[in-house]
N, C-alpha and C positions, 0 to 999 in steps of 0.2 A: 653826324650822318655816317652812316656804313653801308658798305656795299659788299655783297656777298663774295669772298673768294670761287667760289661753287655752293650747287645745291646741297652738298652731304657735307658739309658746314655751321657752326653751331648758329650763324648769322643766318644760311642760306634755310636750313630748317625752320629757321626762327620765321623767316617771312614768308617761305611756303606754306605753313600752318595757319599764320595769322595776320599777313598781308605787312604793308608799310604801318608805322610806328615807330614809338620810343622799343628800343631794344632794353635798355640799363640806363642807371642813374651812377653816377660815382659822388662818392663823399670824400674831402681832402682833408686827412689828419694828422696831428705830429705823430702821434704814437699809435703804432698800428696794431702791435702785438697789445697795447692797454685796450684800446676800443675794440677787436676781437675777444678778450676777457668780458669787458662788460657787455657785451653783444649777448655772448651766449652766456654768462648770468642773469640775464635778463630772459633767456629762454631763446633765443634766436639762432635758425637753424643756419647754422654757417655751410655750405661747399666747402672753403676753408679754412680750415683750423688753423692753419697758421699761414703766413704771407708765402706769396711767391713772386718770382719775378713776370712785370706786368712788360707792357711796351716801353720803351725807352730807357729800360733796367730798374722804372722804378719797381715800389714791393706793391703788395695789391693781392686783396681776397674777395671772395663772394659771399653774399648773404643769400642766402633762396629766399625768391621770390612769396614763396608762402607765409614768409617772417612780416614781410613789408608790406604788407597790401596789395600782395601781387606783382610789385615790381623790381624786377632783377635789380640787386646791390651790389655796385662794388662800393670800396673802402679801399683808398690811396696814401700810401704813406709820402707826406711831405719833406720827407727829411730825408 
């Protein structure tokens, strides 16, 4: 569950446009910078190329939505 910090927030935009819902899905991987590699040799349009720091310091990148079926991807490195 999320709750918008504000409207001019990527959450609060999120629900202004399209009401309540799933926002994002995350997927838990060892290897982050490998599943980014095979992400986008498979064609899949990443947000990011390579990891950054997500909440709690872990690493973490996005998939657009347009890759997935329409639904926002993160990808969580578990290590």
């Amino acid at each position: 569950m999320l709750e918008p910090l504000g409207g001019d927030t990527p959450v609060g935009r999120f629900l202004a446009k399209r009401g309540p819902g799933m926002h994002h899905v995350a997927y838990e991987v060892s290897d982050l910078r490998a599943t980014l590699a095979e992400l986008a040799d498979a064609g899949a349009d990443l947000i990011d190329a390579s990891p950054r720091e997500g909440l709690f310091g872990l690493e973490v990148a996005f998939v657009h939505p347009d890759s997935v079926h329409g639904v926002l991807s993160e990808v969580v490195s578990s290590g």
